[in-house]
GUDOTOR-240251 format. One record per residue: x, y, z of N, C-alpha, C in turn. Coordinates in steps of 0.05 Angstrom, whole numbers, padded with zeros to 5 digits, always signed. Atoms other than C-alpha are relative to their C-alpha. Example, Ala and Ser with C-alpha at 12.3 -4.5 7.8 and 13.67 -1.06 7.14 Angstrom:
2
+00018-00024+00000+00246-00090+00156+00018+00024+00000
-00016-00024-00001+00273-00021+00143-00015+00022+00014
//
This chain:
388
-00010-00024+00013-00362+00082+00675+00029-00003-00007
-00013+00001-00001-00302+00090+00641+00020+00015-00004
-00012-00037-00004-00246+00143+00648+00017+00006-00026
-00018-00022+00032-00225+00189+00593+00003+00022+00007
-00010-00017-00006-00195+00233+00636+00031-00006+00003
-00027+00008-00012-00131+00196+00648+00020+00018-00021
-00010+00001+00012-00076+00224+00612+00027-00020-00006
-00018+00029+00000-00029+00163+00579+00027+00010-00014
-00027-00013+00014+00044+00178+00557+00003-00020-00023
-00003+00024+00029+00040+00140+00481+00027+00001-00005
-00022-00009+00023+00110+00169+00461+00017-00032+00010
-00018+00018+00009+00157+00109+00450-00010-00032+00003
+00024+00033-00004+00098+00054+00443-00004-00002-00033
-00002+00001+00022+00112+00066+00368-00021+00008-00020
+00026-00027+00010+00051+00124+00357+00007+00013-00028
-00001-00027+00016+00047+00156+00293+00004+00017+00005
+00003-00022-00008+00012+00204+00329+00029+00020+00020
-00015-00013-00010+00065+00212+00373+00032-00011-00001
-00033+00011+00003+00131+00179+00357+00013+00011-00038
-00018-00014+00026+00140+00207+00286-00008+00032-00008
-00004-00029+00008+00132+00280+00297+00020+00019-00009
-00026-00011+00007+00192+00293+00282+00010+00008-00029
-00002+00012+00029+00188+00257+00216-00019+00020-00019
+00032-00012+00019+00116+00293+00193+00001+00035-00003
-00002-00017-00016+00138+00362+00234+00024+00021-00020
-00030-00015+00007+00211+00369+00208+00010+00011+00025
-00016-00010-00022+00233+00385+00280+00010-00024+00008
-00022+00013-00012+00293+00368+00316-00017-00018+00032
+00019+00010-00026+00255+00369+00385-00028-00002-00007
+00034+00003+00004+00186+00346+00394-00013+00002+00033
+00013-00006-00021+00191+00336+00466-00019+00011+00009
+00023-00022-00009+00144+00392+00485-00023+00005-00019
+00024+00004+00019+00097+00387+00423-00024-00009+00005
+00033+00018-00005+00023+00371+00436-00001-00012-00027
+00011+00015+00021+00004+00320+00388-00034+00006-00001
+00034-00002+00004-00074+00340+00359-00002-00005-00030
+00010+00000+00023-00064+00318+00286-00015-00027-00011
+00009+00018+00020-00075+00251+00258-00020-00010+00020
+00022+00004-00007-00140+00223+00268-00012-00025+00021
+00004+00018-00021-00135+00166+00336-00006+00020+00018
+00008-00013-00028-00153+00180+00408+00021-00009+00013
-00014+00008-00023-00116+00182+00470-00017-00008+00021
+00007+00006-00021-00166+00156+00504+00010-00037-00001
-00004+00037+00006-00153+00073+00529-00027-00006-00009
+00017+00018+00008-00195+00027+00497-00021+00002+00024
+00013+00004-00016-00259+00001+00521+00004-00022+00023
-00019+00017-00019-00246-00046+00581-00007-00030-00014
+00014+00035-00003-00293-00106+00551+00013-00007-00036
-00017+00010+00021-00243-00099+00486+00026-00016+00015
-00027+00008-00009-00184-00103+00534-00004-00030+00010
+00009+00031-00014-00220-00162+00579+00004-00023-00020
+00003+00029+00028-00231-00209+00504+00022+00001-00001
-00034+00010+00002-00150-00195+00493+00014-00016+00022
-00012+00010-00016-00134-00211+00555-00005-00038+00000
+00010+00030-00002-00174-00274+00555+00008-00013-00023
-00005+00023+00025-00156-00300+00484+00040-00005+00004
-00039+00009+00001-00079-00286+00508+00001-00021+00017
-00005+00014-00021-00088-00336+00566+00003-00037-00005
-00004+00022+00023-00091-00388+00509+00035+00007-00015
-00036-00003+00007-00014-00391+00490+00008-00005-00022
-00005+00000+00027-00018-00412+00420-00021+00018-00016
+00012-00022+00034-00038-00366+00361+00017-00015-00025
+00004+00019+00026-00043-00408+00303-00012+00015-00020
+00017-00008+00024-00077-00392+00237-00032-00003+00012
+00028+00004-00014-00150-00371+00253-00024+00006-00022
+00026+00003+00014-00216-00377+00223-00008+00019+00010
+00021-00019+00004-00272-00322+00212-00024-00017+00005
+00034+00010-00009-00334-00355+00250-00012+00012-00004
+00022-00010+00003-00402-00338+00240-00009+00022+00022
+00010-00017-00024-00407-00306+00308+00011+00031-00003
-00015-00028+00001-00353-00250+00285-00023+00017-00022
+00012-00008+00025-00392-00238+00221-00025+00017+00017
+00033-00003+00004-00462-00231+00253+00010+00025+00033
-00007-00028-00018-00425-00181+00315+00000+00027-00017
+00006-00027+00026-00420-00133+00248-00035+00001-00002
+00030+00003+00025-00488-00145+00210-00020+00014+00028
+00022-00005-00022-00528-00140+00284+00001+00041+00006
-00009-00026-00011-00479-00079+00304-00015+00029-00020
+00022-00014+00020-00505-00043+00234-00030-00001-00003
+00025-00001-00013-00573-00064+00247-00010+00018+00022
+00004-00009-00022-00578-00039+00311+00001+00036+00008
-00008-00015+00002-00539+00017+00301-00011+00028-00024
+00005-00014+00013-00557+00051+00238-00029-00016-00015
+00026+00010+00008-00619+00006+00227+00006-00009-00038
-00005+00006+00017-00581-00020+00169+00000-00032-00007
-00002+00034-00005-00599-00094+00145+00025-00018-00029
-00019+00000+00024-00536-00132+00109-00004-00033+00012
-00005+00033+00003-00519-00212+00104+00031-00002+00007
-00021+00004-00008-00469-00241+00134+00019-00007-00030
-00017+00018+00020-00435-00277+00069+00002+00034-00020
-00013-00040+00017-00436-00183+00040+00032-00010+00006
-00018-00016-00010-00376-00185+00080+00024-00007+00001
-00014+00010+00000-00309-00193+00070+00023+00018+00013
-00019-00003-00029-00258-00179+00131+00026+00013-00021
-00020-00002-00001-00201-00134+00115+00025+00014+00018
-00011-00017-00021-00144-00103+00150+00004+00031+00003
+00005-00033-00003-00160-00030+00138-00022+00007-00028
+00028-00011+00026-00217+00013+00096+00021+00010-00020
-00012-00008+00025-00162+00044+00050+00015-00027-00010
-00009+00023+00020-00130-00031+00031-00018-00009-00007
+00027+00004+00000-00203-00048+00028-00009+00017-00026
+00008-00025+00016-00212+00015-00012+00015-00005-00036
-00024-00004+00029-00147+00007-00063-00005-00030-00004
+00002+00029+00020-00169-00068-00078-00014+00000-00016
+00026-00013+00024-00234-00045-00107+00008+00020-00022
-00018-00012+00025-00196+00006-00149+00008-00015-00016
-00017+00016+00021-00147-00044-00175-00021-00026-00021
+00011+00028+00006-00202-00099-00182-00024+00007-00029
+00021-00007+00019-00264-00057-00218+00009+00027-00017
-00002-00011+00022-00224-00007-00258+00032-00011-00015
-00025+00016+00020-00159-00008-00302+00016+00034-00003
-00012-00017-00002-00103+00032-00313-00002+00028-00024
+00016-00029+00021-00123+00106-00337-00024+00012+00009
+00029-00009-00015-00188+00099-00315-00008+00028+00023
+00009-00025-00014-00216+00158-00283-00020-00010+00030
+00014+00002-00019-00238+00155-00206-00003+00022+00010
+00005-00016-00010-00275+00213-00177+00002+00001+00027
-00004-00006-00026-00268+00245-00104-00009+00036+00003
-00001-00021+00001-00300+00304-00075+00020+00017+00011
-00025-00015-00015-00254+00360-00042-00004+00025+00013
-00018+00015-00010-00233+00368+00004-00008-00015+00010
+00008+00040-00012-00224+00295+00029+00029-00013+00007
-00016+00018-00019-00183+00251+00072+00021-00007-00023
-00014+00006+00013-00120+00246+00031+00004-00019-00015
-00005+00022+00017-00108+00172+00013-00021+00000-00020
+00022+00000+00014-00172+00187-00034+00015+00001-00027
-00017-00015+00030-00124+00223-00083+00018-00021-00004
-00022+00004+00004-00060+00187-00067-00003-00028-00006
+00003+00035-00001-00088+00108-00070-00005-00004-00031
-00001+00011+00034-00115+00114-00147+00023+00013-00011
-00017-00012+00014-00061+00158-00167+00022-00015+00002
-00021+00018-00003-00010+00103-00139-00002-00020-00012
+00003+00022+00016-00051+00057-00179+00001+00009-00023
+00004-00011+00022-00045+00095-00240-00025+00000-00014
+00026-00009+00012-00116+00122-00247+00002+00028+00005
+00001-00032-00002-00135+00197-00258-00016+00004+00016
+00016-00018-00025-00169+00230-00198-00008+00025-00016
+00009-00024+00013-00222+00279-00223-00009+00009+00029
+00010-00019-00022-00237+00327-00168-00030+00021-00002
+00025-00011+00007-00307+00354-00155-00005+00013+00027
-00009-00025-00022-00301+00410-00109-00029+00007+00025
+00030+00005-00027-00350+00411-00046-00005+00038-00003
+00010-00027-00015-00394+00481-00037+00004+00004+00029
+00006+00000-00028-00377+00512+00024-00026+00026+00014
+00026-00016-00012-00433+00541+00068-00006+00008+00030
+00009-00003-00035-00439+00568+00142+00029-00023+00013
-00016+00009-00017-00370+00538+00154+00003-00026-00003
+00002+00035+00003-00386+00467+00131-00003+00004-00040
-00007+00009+00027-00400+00427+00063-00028-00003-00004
+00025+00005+00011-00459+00422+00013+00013-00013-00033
-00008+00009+00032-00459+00376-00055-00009+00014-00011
+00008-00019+00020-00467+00414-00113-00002-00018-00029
+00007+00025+00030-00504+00356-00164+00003+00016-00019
-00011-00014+00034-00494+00409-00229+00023-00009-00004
-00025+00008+00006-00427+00400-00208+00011-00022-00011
-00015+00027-00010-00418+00333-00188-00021-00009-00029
+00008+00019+00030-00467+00305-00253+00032+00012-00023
-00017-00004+00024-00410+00350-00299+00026-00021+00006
-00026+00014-00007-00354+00309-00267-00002-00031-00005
+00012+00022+00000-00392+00246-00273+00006-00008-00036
-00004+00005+00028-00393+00263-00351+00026-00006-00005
-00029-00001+00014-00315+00257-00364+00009-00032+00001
-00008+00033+00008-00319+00179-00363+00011-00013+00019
-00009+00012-00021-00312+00162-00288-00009-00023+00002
+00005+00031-00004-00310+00095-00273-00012-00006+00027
+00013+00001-00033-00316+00103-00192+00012+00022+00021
+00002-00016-00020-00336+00147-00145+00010-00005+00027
-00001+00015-00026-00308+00144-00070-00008+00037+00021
+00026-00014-00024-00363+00178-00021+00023-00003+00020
-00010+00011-00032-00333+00196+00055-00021+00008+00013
+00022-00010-00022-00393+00197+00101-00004-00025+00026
-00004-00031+00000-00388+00228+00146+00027+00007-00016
-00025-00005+00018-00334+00267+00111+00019+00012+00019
-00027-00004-00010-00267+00278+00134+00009+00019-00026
-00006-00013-00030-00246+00331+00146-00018+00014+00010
+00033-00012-00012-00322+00375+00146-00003-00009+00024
+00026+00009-00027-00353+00330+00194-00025+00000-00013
+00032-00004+00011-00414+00337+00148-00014-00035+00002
+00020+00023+00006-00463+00279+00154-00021+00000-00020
+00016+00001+00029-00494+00273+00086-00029-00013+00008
+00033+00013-00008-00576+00265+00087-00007-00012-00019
+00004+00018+00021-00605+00217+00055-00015+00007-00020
+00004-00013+00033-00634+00261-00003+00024+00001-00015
-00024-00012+00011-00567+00288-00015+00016-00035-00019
-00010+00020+00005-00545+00209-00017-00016-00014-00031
+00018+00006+00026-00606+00191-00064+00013+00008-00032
+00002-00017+00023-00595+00242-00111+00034-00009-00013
-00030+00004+00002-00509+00229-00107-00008-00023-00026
-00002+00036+00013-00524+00149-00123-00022-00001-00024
+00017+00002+00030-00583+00164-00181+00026+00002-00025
-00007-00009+00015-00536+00203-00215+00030-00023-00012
-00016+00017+00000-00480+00151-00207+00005-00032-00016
+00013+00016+00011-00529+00094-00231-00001+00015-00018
+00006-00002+00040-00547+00133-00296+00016+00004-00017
-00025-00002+00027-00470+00137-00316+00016-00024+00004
-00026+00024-00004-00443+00075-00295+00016-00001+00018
-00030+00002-00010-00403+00087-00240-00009-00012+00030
+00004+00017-00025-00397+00042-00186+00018+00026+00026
-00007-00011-00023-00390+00075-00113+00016-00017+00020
-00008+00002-00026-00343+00065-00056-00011+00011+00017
+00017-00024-00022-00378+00096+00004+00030-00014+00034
-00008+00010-00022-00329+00095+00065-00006+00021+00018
+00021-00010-00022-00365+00105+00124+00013-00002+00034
-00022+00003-00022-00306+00088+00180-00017+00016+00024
+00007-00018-00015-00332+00151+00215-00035+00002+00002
+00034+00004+00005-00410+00131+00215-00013-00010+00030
+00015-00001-00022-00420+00115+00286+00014+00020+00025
-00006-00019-00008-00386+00174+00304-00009+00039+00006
+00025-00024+00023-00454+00229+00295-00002+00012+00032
+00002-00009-00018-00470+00283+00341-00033+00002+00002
+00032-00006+00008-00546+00294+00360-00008+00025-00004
+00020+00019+00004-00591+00313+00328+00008-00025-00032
-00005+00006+00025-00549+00285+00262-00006-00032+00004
+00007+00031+00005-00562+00208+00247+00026-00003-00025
-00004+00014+00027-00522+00169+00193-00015-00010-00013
+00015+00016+00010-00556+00140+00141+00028-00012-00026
-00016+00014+00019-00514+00088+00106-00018+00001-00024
+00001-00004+00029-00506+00094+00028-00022-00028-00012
+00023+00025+00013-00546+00022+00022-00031+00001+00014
+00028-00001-00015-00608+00048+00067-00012+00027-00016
+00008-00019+00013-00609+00101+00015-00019+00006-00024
+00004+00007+00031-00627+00068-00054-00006-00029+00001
+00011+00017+00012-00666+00014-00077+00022-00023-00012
-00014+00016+00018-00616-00022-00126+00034+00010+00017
-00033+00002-00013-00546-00030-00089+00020-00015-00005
-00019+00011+00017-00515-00065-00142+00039+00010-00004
-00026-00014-00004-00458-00013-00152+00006+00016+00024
-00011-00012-00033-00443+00003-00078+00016-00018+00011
-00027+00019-00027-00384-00027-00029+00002+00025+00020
-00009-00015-00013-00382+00003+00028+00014-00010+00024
-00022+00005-00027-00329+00002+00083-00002+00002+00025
+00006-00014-00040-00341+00000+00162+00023-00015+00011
-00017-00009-00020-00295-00006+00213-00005+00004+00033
-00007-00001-00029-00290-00021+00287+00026+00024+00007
-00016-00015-00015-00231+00020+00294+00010+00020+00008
-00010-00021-00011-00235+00093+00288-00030+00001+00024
+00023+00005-00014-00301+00079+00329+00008-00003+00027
-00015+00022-00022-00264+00037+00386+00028+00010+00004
-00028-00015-00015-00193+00074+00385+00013-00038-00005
-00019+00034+00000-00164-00004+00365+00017+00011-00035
-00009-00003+00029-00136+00022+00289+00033-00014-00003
-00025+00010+00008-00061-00003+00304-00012-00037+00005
+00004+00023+00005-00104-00077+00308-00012-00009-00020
+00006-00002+00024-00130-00067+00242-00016-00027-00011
+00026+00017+00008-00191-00092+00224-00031+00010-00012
+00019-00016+00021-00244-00072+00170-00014-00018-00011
+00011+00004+00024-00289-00085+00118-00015+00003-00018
+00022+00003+00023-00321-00092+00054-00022-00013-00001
+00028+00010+00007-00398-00099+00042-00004+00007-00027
+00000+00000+00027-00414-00123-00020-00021-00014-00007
+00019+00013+00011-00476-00135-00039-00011-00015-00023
+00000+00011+00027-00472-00156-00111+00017-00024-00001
-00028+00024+00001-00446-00226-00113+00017-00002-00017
-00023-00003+00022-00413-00224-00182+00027+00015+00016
-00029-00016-00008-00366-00169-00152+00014-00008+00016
-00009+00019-00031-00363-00207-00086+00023-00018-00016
-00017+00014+00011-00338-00259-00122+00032+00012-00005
-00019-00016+00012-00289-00219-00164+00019+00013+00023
-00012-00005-00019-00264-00195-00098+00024-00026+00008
-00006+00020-00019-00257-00253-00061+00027-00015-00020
-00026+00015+00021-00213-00289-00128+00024+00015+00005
-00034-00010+00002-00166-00231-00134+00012+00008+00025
-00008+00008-00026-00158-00237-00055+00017-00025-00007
-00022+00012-00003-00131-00300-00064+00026-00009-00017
-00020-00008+00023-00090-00286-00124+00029+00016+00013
-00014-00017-00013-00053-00234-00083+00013-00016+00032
-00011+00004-00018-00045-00280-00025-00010+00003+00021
+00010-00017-00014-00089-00244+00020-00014-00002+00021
+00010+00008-00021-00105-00265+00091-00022+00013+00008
+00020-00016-00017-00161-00255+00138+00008+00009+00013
-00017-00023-00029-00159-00216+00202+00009-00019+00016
-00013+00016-00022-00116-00249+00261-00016-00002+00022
+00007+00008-00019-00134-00277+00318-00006+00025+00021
+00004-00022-00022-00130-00215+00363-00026+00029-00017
+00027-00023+00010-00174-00167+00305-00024-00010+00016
+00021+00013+00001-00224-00214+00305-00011+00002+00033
-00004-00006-00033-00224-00215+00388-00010+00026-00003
+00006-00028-00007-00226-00136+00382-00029+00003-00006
+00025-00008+00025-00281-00131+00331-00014-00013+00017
+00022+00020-00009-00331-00186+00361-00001+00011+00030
+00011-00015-00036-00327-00150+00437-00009+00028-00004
-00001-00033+00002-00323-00080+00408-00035+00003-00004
+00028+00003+00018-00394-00097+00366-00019-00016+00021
+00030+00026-00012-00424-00145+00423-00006+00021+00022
+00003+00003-00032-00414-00111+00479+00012+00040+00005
-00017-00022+00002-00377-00044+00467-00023+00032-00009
+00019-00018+00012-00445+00002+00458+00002+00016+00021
+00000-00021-00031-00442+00033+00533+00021+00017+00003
-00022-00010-00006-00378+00053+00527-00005+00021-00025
-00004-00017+00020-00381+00090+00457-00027+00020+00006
+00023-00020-00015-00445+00129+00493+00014+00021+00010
-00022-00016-00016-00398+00154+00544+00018+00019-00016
-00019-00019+00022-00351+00172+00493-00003+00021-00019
+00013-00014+00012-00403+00206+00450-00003+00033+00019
+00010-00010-00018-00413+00247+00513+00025+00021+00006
-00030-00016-00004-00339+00273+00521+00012+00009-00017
-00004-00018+00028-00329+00286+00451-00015+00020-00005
+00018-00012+00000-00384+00329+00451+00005+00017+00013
-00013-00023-00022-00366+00370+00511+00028+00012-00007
-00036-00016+00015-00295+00382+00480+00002+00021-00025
+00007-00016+00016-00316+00401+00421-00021+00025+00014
+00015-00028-00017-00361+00456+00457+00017+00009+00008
-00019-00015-00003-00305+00480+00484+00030+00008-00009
-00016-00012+00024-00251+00482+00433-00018+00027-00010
+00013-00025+00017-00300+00524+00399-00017+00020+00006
+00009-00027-00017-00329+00575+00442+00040+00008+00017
-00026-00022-00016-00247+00594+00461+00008+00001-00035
-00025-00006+00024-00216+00585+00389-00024+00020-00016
+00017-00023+00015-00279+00626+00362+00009+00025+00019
-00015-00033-00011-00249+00685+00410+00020+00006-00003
-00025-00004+00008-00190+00685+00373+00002+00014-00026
-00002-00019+00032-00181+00746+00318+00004-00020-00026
-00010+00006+00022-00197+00719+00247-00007-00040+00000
+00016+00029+00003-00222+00644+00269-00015-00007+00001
+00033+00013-00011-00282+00610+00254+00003-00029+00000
+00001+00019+00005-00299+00551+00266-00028-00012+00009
+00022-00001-00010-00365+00511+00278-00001-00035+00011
-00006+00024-00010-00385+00444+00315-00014-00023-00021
+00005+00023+00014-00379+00380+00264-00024-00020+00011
+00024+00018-00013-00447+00335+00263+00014-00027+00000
-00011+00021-00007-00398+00278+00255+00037+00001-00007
-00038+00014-00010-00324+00248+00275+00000+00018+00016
+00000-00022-00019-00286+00285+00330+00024+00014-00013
-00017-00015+00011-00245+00331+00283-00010+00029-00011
+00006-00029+00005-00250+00405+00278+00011+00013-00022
-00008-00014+00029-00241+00444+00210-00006+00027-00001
+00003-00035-00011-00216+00511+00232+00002+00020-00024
+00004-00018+00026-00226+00565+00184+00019+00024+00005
-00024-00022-00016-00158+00617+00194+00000+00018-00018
-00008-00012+00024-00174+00649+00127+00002+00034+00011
+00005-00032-00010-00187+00720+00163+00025+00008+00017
-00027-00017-00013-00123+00724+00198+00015+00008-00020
-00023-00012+00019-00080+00737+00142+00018-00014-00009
-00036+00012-00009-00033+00688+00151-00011-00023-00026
-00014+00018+00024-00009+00646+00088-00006-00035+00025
-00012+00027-00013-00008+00563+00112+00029-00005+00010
-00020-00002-00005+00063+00566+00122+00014+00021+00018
-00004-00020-00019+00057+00622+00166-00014-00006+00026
+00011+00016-00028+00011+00588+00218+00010-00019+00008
-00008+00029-00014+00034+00525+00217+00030+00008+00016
-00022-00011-00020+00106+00566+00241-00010+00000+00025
+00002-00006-00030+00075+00589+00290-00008-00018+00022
+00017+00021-00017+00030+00536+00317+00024-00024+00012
-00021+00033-00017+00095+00486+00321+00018+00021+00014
-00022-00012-00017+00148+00537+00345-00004+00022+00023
+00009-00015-00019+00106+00583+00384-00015-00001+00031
+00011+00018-00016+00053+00545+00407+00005-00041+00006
-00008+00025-00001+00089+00481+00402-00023-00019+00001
+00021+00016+00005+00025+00447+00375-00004-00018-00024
+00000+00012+00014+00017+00401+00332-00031-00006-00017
+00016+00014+00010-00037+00403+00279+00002-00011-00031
+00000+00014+00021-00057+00384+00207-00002+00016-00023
+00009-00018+00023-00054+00437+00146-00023-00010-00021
+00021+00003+00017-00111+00444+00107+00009-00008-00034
-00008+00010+00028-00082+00430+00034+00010-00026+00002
-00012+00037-00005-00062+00355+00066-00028-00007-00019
+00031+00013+00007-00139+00355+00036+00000+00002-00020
+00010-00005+00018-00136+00380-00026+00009+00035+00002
-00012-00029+00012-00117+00454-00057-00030+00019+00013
+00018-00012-00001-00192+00469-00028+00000+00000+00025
-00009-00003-00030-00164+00460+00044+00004+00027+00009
-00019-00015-00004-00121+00518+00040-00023+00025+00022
+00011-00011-00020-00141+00562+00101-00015-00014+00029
+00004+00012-00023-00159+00511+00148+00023-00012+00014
-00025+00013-00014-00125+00469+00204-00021-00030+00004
+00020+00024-00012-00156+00402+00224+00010-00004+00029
-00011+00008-00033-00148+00389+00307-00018-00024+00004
+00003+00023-00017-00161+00329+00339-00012+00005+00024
+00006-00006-00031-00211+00337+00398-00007-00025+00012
+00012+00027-00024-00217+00259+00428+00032-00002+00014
-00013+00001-00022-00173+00266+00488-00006+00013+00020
+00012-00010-00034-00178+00286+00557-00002+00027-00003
+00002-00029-00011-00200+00351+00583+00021+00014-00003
-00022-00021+00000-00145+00375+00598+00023+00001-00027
-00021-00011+00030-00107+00371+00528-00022+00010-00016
+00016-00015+00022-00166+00401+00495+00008+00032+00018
-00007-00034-00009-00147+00464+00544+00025+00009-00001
-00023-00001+00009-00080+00458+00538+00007+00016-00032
+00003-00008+00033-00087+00461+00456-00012+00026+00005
+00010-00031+00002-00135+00514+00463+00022+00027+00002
-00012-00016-00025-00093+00555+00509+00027+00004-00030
-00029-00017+00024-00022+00546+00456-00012+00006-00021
+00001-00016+00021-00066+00556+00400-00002+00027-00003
+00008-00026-00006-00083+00619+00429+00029+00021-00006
-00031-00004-00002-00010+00631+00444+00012+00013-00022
-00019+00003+00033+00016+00621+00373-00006+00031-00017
-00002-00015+00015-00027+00670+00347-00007+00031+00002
-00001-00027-00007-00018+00734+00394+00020+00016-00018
//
C-alpha cells in the first residue's frame, strides 16, 4: 500500500504549483495560500518509480542514452493492457512533453496561416501553441449539458468547412472531465476524414477514468488511422511531469517519417536516462499503485462535491475523467474578478479562472482534487470561507 495521506512541503523544490504563486497570483505573500490550481499531485510518486531512480543513480555515469526496445514495448503492452489498444513499437516516437509533441506536428503538417481547430473550452496551450506558430485557431464551442460537455457535429462539421487543416481532440477533456464515447469519436474522425484534416488526439489524461467511464483511444475508434497522432504520457498518470517524458503515435509511416527528419533538423534529442527509467517502471510495474490512486481520487472528489454543492449559487458535478473539478459559480453573481478576490484574499486559496480556457470558461473555477485528505477539507472549508 502506498500513502497519500502524507502531506509534503514542495515550496522551494522549484514547484510551479507552489513556488510561483506569486508570479501567476500577483501577491506579495503566498505563504498561507493553498495551492489547488495547476494540474500535478501532491501525492509522492510510486515507490517502484522511485526504487528504478534510485537504482539507475547507483551507476555514476550518465552518458548519452539509447531508447531500447524494452522501453518502447513498456508503452505499447501498457496501452494494450490498459485501454485494450494495439500499437507497434517503431508508431512511437519519444518526446519530452505532449504539447512539444503537439507544436511539432503543427509546425511539421501545416504552414503559416493555416487554420487549426480546437473545441472550447480547452486546456490553454491548444490556443496559445498554433497561435505562437502563426496559425489561426478556429474555435468550435462545446454544448454544455447537466454541468458537463456534449459535441455538437452541425457545429463542429460548420467549423470543419472554413479550411482547417488540423484538429486537436483532448480526451478526456480538460477542463470537463468528459470522456468522449466512442460514437461521439467515430462520428468527430468521419467528419475529419471527409475534409482533410488530420487529428491530434491528446489523451495525457486517458488512464485517469472514473467507473463506470472507460477510455476509448481515438485509434480503437476508426478503421483508417491514417490522419491521427496521438499523444500519451506517463506523467500526469504517475505525478513524474517535472521528468518529462511523452509521446507521439504515429501510425502512418510517411508522416512518421516526416517527423522523425524534422526532429533531426531541429536537433532534437530523445528522452534521458532518468525519463526513460521513469516511464519503463511506471508502465511495467506501476499498475497497483495507480488502482490505489484511482481509489483516493475518487473519494475526494465525492467530497469536494457534496460540501461545495452546499454552497449558495454552486454547482458542480463529479468528472468521469482526470482529477479536476469544473465548478460552475455562475448563480452567485459574482463577475470572475470578483471570486477570484475573494478566493485568494479571503480564502487564501488558490485556484484556476475559467476564461484561462477560453471566453466559454467564464463562470467556472477549475480545483485540483489529487492530494491528501486533508487539503481537499482544508480547500473546501476556505472555499466556503471566501464566499460567506
Amino acid at each position: 500500500m502506498s500513502n497519500f495521506s502524507t502531506i509534503y512541503n514542495r515550496r522551494n523544490t522549484f514547484s510551479v504549483k507552489w513556488d510561483m504563486l506569486d508570479q501567476i497570483y500577483s501577491l506579495e505573500d503566498t505563504s498561507d495560500v493553498l495551492s489547488m490550481w495547476i494540474a500535478d499531485m501532491d501525492f509522492a510518486i510510486a515507490p517502484v518509480i522511485k526504487d528504478a531512480i534510485h537504482k539507475r543513480l547507483e551507476h555514476p555515469i550518465f552518458g548519452y542514452a539509447i531508447t531500447p526496445d524494452e522501453v518502447k514495448s513498456a508503452m505499447t503492452n501498457w496501452v494494450l493492457n490498459k485501454h485494450q489498444l494495439t500499437i507497434n513499437n517503431e508508431w512511437i516516437l519519444f518526446r519530452q512533453g505532449v504539447i512539444p509533441a503537439m507544436a511539432e506536428a503543427i509546425e511539421v503538417f501545416t504552414e503559416l496561416g493555416d487554420k487549426v481547430l480546437i473545441h472550447t473550452p480547452v486546456y490553454p496551450p491548444f490556443t496559445s501553441i498554433p497561435q505562437n506558430l502563426g496559425r489561426e485557431v478556429i474555435t468550435c464551442l462545446l454544448k454544455e449539458k447537466n454541468n458537463s460537455y456534449e459535441m455538437d457535429m452541425e457545429v463542429f462539421e460548420e467549423c470543419l468547412q472554413k479550411g482547417v487543416k488540423v484538429f486537436i481532440l483532448c480526451n478526456p477533456h480538460n477542463p470537463g472531465g468528459k470522456v468522449w464515447s466512442k460514437e461521439d469519436l467515430k462520428q468527430m474522425a468521419a467528419l475529419c476524414k471527409q475534409y482533410n484534416v488530420l487529428i491530434l488526439s491528446d489523451e495525457i489524461h486517458s488512464d485517469l477514468t472514473y467507473k463506470p467511464f472507460k477510455h476509448t483511444p481515438l485509434l480503437n475508434a476508426v478503421e483508417d488511422v491514417s490522419n491521427i497522432i496521438t499523444f500519451f504520457a506517463p506523467t500526469k498518470t504517475f505525478n513524474i511531469a517535472g521528468i518529462q517524458a511523452a509521446a507521439s503515435i504515429v501510425p502512418d509511416e510517411k508522416k512518421r517519417k516526416t517527423l522523425e527528419h524534422f526532429a533531426m533538423t531541429r536537433g532534437t534529442m530523445g528522452l534521458n536516462i532518468f525519463a526513460l527509467t521513469a516511464l519503463q517502471a511506471a508502465y511495467e510495474e506501476g499498475g497497483p499503485w495507480l488502482e490505489e490512486l484511482m481509489e483516493v481520487l475518487s473519494s475526494n472528489m465525492d467530497y469536494a462535491i457534496e460540501h461545495l454543492s452546499n454552497i449558495d449559487g454552486i454547482k458542480v458535478v463529479k468528472p468521469e475523467g482526470t482529477y479536476l473539478l469544473w465548478i460552475n459559480y455562475r448563480d452567485t453573481g459574482l463577475s470572475e474578478p470578483d471570486i477570484m478576490e475573494r478566493l485568494l484574499m479571503k480564502g487564501r486559496l488558490a485556484l484556476e479562472p475559467g476564461t484561462k480556457y477560453g471566453v466559454a470558461g467564464d463562470g467556472f473555477l477549475r480545483m485540483n482534487c489529487a492530494c491528501p485528505f486533508e487539503i481537499i477539507q482544508e480547500g473546501v472549508a476556505r472555499f466556503a470561507r471566501a464566499l460567506e
